[in-house]
C-alpha distance (Angstrom), angle and dihedral (degrees) to the residues before:
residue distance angle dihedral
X1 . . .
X2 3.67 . .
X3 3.49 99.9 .
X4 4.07 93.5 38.5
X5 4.23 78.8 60.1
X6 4.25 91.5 57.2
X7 3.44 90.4 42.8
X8 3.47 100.6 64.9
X9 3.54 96.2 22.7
X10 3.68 98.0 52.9
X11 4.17 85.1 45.2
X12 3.30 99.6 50.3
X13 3.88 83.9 50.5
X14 3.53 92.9 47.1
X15 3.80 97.9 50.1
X16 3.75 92.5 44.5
X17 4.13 87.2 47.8
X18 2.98 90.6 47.1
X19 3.79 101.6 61.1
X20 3.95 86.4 30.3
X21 3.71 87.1 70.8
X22 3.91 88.5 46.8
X23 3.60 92.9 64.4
X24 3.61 105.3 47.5
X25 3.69 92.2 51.1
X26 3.78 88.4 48.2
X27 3.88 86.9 42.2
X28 4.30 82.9 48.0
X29 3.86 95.4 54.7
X30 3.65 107.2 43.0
X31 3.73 136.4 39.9
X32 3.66 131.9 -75.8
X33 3.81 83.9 -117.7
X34 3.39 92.3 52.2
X35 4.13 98.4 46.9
X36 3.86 80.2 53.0
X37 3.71 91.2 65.4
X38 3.85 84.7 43.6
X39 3.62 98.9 56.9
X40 4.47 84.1 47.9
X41 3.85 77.9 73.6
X42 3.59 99.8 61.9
X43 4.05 85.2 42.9
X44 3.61 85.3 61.2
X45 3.79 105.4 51.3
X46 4.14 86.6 37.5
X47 3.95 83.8 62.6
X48 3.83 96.3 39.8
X49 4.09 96.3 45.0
X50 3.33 97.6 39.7
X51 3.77 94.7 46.9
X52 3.67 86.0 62.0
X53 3.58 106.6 37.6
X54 3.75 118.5 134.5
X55 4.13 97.4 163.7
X56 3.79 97.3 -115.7
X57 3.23 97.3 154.1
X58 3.39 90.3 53.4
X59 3.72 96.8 44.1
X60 4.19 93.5 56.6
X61 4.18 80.5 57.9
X62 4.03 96.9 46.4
X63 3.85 102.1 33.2
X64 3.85 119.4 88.8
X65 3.62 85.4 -139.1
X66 4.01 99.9 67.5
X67 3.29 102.6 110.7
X68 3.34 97.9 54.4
X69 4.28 104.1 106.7
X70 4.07 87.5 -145.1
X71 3.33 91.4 46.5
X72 4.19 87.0 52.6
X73 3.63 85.3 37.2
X74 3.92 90.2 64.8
X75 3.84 98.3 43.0
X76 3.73 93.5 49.7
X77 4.17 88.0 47.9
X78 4.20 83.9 44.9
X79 3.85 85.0 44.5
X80 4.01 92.3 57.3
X81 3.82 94.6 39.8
X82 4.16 89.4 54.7
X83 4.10 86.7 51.5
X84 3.40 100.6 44.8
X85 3.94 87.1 52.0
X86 3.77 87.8 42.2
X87 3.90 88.3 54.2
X88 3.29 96.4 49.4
X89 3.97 93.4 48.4
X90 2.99 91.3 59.9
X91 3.74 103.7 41.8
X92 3.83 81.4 56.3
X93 3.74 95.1 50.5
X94 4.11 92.2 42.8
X95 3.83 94.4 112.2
X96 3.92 96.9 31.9
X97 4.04 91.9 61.8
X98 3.78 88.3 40.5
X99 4.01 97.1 57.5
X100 3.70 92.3 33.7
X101 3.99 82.5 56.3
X102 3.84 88.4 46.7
X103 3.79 82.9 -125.2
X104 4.39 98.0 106.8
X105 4.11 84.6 152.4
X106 3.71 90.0 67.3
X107 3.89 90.8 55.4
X108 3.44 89.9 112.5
X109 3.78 104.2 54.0
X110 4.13 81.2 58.4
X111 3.30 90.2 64.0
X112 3.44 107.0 43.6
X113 4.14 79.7 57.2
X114 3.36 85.9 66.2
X115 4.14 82.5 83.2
X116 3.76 80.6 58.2
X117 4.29 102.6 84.8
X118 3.86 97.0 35.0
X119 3.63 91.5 57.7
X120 3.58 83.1 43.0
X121 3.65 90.1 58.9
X122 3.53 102.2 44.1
X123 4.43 88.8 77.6
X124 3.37 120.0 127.0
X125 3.86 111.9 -106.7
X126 3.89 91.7 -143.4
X127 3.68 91.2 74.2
X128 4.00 76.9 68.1
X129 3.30 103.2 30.9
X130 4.49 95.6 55.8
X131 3.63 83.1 57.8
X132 3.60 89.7 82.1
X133 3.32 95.3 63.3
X134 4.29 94.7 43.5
X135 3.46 94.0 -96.3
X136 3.62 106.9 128.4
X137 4.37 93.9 152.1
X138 3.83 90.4 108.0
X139 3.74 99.8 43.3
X140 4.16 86.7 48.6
X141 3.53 92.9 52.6
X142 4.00 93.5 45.5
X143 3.79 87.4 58.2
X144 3.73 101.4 42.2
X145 3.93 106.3 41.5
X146 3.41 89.2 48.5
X147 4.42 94.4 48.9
X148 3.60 87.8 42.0
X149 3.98 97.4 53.3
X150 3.69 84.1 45.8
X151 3.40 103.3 54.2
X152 3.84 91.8 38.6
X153 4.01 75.2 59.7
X154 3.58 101.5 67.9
X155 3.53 115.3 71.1
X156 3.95 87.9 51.8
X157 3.58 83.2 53.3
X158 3.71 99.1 47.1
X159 3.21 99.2 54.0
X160 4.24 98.3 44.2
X161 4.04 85.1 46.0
X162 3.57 114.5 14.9
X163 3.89 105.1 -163.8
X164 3.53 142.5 43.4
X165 3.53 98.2 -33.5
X166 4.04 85.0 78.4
X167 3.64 93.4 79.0
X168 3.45 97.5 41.2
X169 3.92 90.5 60.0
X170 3.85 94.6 40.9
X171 3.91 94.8 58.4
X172 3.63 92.0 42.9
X173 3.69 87.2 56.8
X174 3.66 93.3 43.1
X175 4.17 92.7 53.9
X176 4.02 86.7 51.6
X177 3.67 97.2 48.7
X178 3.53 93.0 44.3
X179 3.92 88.6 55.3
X180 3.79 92.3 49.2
X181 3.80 96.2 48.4
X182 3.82 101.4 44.4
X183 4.01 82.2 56.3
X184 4.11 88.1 47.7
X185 4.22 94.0 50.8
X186 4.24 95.5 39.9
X187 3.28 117.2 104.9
X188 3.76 109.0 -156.8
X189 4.02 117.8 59.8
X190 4.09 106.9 -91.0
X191 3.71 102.0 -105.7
X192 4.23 121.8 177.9
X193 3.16 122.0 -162.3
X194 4.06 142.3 155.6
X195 3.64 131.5 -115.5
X196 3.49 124.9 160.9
X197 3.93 94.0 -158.6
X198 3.32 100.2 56.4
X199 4.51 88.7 34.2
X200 4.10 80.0 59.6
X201 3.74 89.2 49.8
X202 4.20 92.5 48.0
X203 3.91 80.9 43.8
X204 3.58 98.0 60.3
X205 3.64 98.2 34.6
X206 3.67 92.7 51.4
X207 3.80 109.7 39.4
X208 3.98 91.1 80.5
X209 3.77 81.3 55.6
X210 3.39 98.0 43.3
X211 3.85 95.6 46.4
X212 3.57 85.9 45.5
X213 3.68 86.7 46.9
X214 3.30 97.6 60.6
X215 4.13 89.4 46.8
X216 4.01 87.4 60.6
X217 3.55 92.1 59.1
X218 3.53 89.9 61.8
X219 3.81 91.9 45.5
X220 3.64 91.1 46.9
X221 3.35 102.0 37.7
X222 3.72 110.1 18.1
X223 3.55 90.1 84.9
X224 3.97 90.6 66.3
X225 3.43 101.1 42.5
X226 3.85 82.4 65.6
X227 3.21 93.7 39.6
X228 4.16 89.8 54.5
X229 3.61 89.2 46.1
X230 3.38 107.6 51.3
X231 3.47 100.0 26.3
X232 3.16 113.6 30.6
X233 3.93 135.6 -121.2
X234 3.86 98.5 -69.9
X235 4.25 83.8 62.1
X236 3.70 81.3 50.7
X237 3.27 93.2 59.4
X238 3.01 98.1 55.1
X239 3.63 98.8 40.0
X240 3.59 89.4 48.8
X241 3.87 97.9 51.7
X242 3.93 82.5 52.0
X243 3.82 87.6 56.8
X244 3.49 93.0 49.9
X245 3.74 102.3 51.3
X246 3.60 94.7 45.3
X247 3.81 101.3 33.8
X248 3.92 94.4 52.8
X249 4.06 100.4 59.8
X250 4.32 76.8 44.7
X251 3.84 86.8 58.1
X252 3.32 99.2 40.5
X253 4.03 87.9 44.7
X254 3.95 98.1 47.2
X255 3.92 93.1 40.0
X256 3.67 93.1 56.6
X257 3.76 95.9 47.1
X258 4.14 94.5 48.2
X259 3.99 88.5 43.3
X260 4.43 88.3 49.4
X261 3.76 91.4 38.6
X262 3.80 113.2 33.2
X263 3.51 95.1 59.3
X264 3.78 92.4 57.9
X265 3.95 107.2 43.6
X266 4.09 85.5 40.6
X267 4.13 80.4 71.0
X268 3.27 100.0 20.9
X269 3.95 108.4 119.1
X270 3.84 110.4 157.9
X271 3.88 115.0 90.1
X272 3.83 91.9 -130.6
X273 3.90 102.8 50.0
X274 4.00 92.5 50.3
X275 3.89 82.8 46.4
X276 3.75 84.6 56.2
X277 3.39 91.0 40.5
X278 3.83 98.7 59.4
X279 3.40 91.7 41.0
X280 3.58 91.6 57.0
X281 4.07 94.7 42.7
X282 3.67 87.6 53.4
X283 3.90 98.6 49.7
X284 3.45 89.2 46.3
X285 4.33 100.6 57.0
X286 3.68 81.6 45.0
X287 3.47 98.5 56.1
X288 4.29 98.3 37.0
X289 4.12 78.2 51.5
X290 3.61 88.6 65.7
X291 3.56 105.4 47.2
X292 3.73 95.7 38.3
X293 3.84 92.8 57.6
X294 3.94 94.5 37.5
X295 3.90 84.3 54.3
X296 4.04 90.1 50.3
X297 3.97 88.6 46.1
X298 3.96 88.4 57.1
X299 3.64 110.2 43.5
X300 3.62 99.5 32.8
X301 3.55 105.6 120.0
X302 4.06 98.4 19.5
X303 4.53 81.4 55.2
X304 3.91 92.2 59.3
X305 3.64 105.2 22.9
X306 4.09 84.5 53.0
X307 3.82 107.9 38.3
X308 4.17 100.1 22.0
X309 3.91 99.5 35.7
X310 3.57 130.6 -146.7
X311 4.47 98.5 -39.6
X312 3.45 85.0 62.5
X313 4.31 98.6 60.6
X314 3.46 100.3 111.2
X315 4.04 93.4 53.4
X316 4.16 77.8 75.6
X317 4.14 90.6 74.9
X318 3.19 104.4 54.1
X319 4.09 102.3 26.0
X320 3.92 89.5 89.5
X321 4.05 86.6 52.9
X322 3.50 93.4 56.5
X323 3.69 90.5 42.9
X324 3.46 84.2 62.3
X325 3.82 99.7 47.2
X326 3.37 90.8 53.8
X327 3.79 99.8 51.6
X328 3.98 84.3 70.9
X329 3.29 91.6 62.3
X330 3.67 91.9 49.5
X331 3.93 84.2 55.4
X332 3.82 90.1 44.0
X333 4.09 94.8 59.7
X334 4.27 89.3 69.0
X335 3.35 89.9 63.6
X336 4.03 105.7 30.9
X337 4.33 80.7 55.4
X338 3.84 86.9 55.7
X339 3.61 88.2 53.9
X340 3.39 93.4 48.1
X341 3.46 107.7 47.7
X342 3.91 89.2 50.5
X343 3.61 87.1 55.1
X344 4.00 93.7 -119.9
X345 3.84 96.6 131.2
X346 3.66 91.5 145.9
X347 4.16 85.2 72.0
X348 4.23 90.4 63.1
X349 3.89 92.9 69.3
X350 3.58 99.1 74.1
X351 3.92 86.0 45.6
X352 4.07 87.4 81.2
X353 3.63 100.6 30.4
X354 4.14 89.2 95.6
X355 3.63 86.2 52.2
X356 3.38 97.9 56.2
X357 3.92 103.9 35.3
X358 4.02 83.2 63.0
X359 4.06 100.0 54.7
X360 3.77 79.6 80.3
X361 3.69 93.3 68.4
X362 4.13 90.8 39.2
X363 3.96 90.2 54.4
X364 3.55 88.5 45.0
X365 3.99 93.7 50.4
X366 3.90 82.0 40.1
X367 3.60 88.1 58.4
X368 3.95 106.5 43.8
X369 4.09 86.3 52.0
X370 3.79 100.4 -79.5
X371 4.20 108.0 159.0
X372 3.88 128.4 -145.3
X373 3.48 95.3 -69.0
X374 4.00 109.0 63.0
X375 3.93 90.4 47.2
X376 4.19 87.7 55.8
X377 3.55 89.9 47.9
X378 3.75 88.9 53.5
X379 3.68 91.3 47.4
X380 3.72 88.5 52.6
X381 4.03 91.3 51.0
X382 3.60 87.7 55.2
X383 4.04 102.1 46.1
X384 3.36 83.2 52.5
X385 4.36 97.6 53.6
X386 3.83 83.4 43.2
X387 3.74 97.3 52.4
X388 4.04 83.7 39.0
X389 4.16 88.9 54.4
X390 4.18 94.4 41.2
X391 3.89 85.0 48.6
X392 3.94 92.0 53.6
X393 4.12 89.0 42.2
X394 3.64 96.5 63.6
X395 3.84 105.8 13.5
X396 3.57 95.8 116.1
X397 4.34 82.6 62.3
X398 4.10 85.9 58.3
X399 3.57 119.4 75.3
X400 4.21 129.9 -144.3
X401 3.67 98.3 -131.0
X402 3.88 109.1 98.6
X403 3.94 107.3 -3.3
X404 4.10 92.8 78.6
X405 3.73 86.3 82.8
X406 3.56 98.6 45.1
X407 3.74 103.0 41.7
X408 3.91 86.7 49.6
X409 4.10 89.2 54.1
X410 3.70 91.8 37.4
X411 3.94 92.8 50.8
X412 3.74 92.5 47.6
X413 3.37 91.4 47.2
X414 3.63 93.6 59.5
X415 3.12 93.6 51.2
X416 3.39 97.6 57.6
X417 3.59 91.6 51.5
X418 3.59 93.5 58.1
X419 3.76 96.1 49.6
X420 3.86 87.7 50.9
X421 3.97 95.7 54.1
X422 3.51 85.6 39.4
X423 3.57 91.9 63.1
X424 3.92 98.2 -131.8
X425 4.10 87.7 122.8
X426 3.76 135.1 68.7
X427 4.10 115.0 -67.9
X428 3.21 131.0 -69.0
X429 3.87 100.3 -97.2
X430 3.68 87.1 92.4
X431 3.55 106.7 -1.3
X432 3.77 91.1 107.6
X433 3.95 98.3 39.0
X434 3.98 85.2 60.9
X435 3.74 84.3 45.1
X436 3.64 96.9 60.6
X437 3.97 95.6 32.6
X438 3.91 83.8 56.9
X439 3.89 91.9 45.6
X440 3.62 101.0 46.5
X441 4.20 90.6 53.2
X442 3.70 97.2 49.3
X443 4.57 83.4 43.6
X444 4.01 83.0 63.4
X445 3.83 103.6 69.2
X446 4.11 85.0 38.0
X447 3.77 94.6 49.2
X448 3.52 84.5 44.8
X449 3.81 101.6 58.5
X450 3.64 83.1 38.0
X451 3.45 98.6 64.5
X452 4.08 94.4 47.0
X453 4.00 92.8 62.4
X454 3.92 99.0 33.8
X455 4.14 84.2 54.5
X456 3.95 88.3 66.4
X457 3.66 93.0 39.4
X458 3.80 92.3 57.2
X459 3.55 93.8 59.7
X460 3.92 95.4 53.3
């Protein structure tokens, strides 16, 4: 069990590293203006994906049926139809998102991302589908050959282009490679087929996910379409680096969780092992929140001043903030697997509605002359409403016994956090060393209970 736990933690962290690296040095060699247009191009497949987002993958993991080959068969022949029609929406839409960007000379680059979802689509489901069994090898190595090759891909890029165009090349290359390996590591022969049975059954599985779907591109992307409008892609660029650094250690965080943990409650059947289980899922967000905030608290300034150089200063007052936003959604993945693994994806909607209902106040604080700052504190009011709402949706699924302790630290810890980037303790000089010193005593009496009720767990 140990080692199944560094595999796919230490790939998801490779993958997500990986492509980490690829965007500072993009972010290094052109201009903040220019990294703004970048970051438009993750807006754009956000909005196409999650548009048309029916949890497959997912869905081969939870359903009893998984590892049936027509069964796989029909997801991977659903998975194709949902990226064709995601290529072509977007193809469609090409010179729609460019004006409304007030970028129309980038129109083409938007369509050539139309590429972007079919490739997408043409992955091997049993990357997915050997997760059910613990073995996440093939699914590692589908995420880190292709990040690696991509960010090997820049500099060669750079220097024949020299501007925005980079990224657009690198994630194109990424989505093929991706395609090509998931077909190298499978194990059965990639088969498609068509049945409207089972497509009824991905249907109603997935439209709570795909509804919610398209409700986290508004969370996660909302924020920089105002930003982009009102002001202006160098503000993206900023904002968008931001994103970046704090939303990758949140990927590879929440990833690694859902892949340990869904697999287990999805056949999980006695009453006292999925008590253990969401015990342990809980325990665990808490304590990842911790260190992945106290880390943000400590390198701040030494991360952008460092890698991004002096056009990125300002990213250092509001990268603690985002930290901080993010950390709720670290909390929010304990209870969103629950959901999951029950099969009650229709519950995760509402999760993101607080989220969304407050963009309206960021783009009107945007609007009136607001900066950065006020439109991450909104963001963090809302994370926190929607981890508030998923917490009331399946509390009755999380038990008492051991997460009193832990919420207390976690909560505390927060808060501390907060008061720290807000500026209303001492300086920074050792602002963050008391930080972590704090964080790292309350972690003990978490890691401890932690340990006691993953201990069983491993053995089942």
């Amino acid at each position: 069990m140990l080692r199944k736990i560094l595999v796919i933690l230490s790939g998801n962290a490779a993958a997500s590293l990986l492509l980490l690296a690829r965007n500072l040095i993009v972010a290094r060699l052109i201009t903040v203006e220019d990294y703004g247009i970048a970051a438009t191009f993750a807006m754009t497949m956000a909005l196409v994906e999650m548009s048309t987002q029916f949890g497959l993958q997912q869905q081969i993991v939870q359903d009893r049926n998984g590892e049936d080959p027509h069964f796989q068969a029909v997801l991977q022949g659903f998975q194709l139809l949902r990226g064709i029609i995601a290529g072509g929406v977007l193809l469609a839409l090409a010179a729609p998102i460019a004006d409304f960007l007030n970028i129309p000379e980038v129109t083409w680059a938007y369509q050539v991302m139309a590429l972007m979802p079919v490739l997408r689509s043409l992955q091997h489901f049993d990357i997915h589908r050997l997760n059910r069994a613990m073995r996440f090898g093939p699914m590692v190595l589908t995420g880190v050959i292709p990040a690696l090759v991509s960010l090997m891909a820049v500099l060669p890029l750079a220097l024949w282009l020299g501007d925005y165009r980079v990224m657009l090349f690198a994630l194109l290359l990424q989505e093929a490679l991706g395609a090509i390996i998931s077909q190298i590591v499978a194990e059965r022969p990639y088969r498609l087929a068509f049945d409207r049975a089972i497509m009824g059954q991905s249907l109603r599985f997935g439209w709570p996910l795909l509804m919610n779907g398209m409700l986290l591109f508004l969370v996660m992307q909302g924020d920089k379409v105002i930003v982009v409008r009102e002001l202006g892609m160098a503000a993206l660029g900023i904002f968008g680096m931001g994103m970046t650094l704090t939303l990758t250690p949140t990927l590879i965080l929440t990833k690694s969780v859902q892949s340990l943990f869904l697999p287990k409650l999805s056949t999980a059947t006695h009453p006292e092992v999925r008590h253990r289980l969401n015990v342990a899922i809980m325990q665990t967000v808490m304590m990842l929140c911790l260190v992945f905030v106290t880390g943000t608290v400590i390198v701040n300034e030494p991360l952008v001043h460092v890698l991004l150089g002096a056009k990125f200063a300002p990213l250092t007052e509001i990268l603690v903030w985002l930290a901080i936003m993010q950390a709720f959604r670290i909390l929010k993945v304990g209870p969103t697997v629950m959901a999951i693994a029950s099969g009650q994806t229709a519950r995760l909607a509402w999760t993101n509605i607080p989220r969304v209902v407050l963009l309206v106040p960021a783009a009107w604080v945007a609007a009136t002359g607001g900066g950065l700052t006020p439109i991450v504190l909104i963001a963090i009011l809302g994370e926190a409403l929607g981890f508030g709402v998923t917490m009331a949706l399946v509390g009755r699924d999380i038990p008492r016994e051991g997460l009193v302790l832990p919420a207390a630290v976690t909560t505390a810890m927060l808060v501390l956090f907060a008061l720290t980037a807000a500026g209303w303790l001492p300086g920074p000089d050792w602002a963050g060393p008391l930080s972590c010193g704090l964080a790292l005593v309350g972690a003990v009496p978490v890691f401890h209970s932690l340990v006691r009720f993953i201990r069983p767990w491993s053995a089942t």
